[in-house]
N, C-alpha and C positions, 0 to 999 in steps of 0.2 A: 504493500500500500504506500502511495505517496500524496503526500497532503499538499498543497499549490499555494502560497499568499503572497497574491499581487501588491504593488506600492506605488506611487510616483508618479501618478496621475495628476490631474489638474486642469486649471485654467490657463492657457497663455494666449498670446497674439500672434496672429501670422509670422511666419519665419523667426520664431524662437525657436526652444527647443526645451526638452522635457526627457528625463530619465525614468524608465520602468525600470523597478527592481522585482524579480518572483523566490522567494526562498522556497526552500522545498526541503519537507521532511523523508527521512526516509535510508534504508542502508544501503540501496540499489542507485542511487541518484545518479552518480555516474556511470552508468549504462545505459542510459538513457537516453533518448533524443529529445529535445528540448526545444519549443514552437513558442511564437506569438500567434495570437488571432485577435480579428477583432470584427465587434457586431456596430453596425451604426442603428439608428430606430430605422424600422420599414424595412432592412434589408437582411440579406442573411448574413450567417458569420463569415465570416473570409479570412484567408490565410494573409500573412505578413510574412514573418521568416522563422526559419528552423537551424537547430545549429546540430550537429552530430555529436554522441557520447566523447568525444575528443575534444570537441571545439574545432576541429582543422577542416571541416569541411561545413558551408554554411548556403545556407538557398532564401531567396527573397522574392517575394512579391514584385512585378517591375513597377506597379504605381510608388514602390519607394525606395528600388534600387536606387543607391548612391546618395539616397537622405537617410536610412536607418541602420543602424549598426546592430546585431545581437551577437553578445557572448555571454561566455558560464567561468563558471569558477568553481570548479568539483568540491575542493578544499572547502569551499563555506556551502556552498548546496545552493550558489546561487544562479541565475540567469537573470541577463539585461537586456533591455533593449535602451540604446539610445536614438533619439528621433531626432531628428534635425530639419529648419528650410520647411517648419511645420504649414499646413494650410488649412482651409476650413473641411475641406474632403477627408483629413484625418482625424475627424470628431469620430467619438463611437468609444464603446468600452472595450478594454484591449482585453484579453483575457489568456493568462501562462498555460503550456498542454504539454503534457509529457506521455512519450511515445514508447511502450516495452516491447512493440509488438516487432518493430520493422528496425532495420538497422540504417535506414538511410533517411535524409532530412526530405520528408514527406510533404505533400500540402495537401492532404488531404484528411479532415476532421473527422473523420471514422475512424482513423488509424491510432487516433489520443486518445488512450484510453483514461487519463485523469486530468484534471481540470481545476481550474483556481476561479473565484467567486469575481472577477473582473475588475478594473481599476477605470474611471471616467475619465477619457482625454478630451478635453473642448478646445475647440480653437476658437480665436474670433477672430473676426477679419477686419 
């Protein structure tokens, strides 16, 4: 079992930036493949980026290749996302996924089988 708790949410203004943090309980953490997702109201959830049980191999969304950065840090249980060049398109709650299933950085939310209670990103414009 792994338990999920998102952080680092907020309010900002176009083209600032904002850090997700997800701690994760658990003895397996590092085996794990570790995901961002994120729901806006009205729409479904949608992937953003996944990072591999190493950290060395990572996949992203193109609506935010080369604005969002995710990595882990096995040592403390954690995963980040940093966001950057934010817009109002990336309002939605971000929500941490952790993958036992599959060994490679997935985008597809069937495949996460646990899940963190979600953090509000707002942008304004």
């Amino acid at each position: 079992q792994v338990q999920l708790v998102e952080s680092g949410g907020g309010l900002v203004q176009a083209g600032g930036s904002l850090r997700l943090s997800c701690a994760a309980s658990g003895h397996t953490f590092s085996s794990y493949v570790m995901a961002w997702f994120r729901q806006a109201p009205g729409k479904e959830r949608e992937f953003v980026a996944a990072i591999s049980w190493s950290g060395s191999s990572t996949n992203y969304a193109d609506s935010v290749k080369g604005r969002f950065t995710i990595s882990r840090d096995n040592a403390w249980n954690m995963v980040y996302l940093q966001m950057n060049s934010l817009t109002s398109e990336d309002t939605a709650v971000y929500y941490c996924a952790a993958n036992s299933n599959t060994g490679w950085t997935t985008p597809l939310p069937t495949e996460y089988d646990y899940w963190g209670q979600g953090t509000q990103v707002t942008v304004s414009s």
